[in-house]
N, C-alpha and C positions, 0 to 999 in steps of 0.2 A: 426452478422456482415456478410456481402455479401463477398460471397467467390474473388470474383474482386475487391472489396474496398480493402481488405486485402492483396493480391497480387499486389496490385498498389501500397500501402501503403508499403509493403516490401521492393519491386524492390526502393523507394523515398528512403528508410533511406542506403540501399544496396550505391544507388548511390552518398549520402551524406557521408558515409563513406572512399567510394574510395576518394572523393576529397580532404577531411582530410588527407587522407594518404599521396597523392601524394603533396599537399602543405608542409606538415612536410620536405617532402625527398627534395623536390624544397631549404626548407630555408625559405618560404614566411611565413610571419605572417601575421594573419589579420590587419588590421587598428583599431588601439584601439579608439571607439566612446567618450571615457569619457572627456567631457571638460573642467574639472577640471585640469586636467595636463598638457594642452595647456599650454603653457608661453605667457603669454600677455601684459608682459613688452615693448616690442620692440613696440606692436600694442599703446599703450598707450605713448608712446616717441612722436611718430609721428602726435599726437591728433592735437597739435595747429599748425602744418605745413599744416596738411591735411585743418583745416578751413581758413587757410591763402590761399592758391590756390585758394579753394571754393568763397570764398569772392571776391577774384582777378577777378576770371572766372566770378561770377554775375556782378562786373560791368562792365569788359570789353562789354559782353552781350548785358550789358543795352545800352552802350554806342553807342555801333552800332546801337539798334533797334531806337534810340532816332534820326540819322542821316539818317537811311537809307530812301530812296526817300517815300515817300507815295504814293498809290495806284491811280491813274487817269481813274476810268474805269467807269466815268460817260460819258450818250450820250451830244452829243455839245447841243446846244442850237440852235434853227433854229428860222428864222427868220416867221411873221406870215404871211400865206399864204390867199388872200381873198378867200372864201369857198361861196358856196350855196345850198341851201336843196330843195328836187323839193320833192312832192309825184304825185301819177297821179293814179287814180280809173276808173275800167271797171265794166260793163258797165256805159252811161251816167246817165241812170234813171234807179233806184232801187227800186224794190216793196218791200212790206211787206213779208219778209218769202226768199227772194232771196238772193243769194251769188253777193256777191263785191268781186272783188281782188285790194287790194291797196297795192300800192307800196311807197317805200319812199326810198329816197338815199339823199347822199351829194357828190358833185362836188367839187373842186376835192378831191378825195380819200385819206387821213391821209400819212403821211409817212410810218406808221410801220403797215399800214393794211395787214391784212394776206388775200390774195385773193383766195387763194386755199381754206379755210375753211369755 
């Protein structure tokens, strides 16, 4: 065993000791884990009160969510707008093997176009 394991290990149970001690002279007891000794008579009294609220609370719940306004977060409805599509190509005459630039657009422009993109 490494002589620091062992010295670490001392100084842990050294300092588990003192605490023991000083909890004795306090009075403190630990908290007994076992839940066998719990009394859970009272918990079990209270069984059909606790699902009588429970039940209460769900329909109140429901009750509101069944009133409350519904969501309106659709876009209106627009009326239709007359549109026109143009293209237009350079140059006029096009050989074999040459570049064209065509363009094409619609007049006028959608409502929800994005123009920056």
């Amino acid at each position: 065993m490494n002589k620091r394991v062992f010295v670490y290990a001392f100084a842990q149970r050294k300092i588990k000791l003192k605490e023991k001690k000083n909890d004795k002279k306090k009075g403190n007891e630990k908290m007994n884990t076992n839940l066998s000794i719990i009394n859970t008579s009272k918990i079990r009294g209270y069984k059909n009160a606790f699902y009588a609220v429970s039940l209460i609370l769900i329909f109140a719940i429901s009750i509101a969510m069944a009133f409350a306004p519904t969501a309106s977060a659709q876009m209106p409805f627009t009326t239709p707008r007359p549109t026109a599509a143009y293209a237009s190509v350079a140059p006029l005459v096009v050989g074999v093997g040459q570049e064209a630039t065509v363009n094409v657009w619609v007049e006028p422009l959608p409502q929800d176009a994005a123009l920056g993109s």
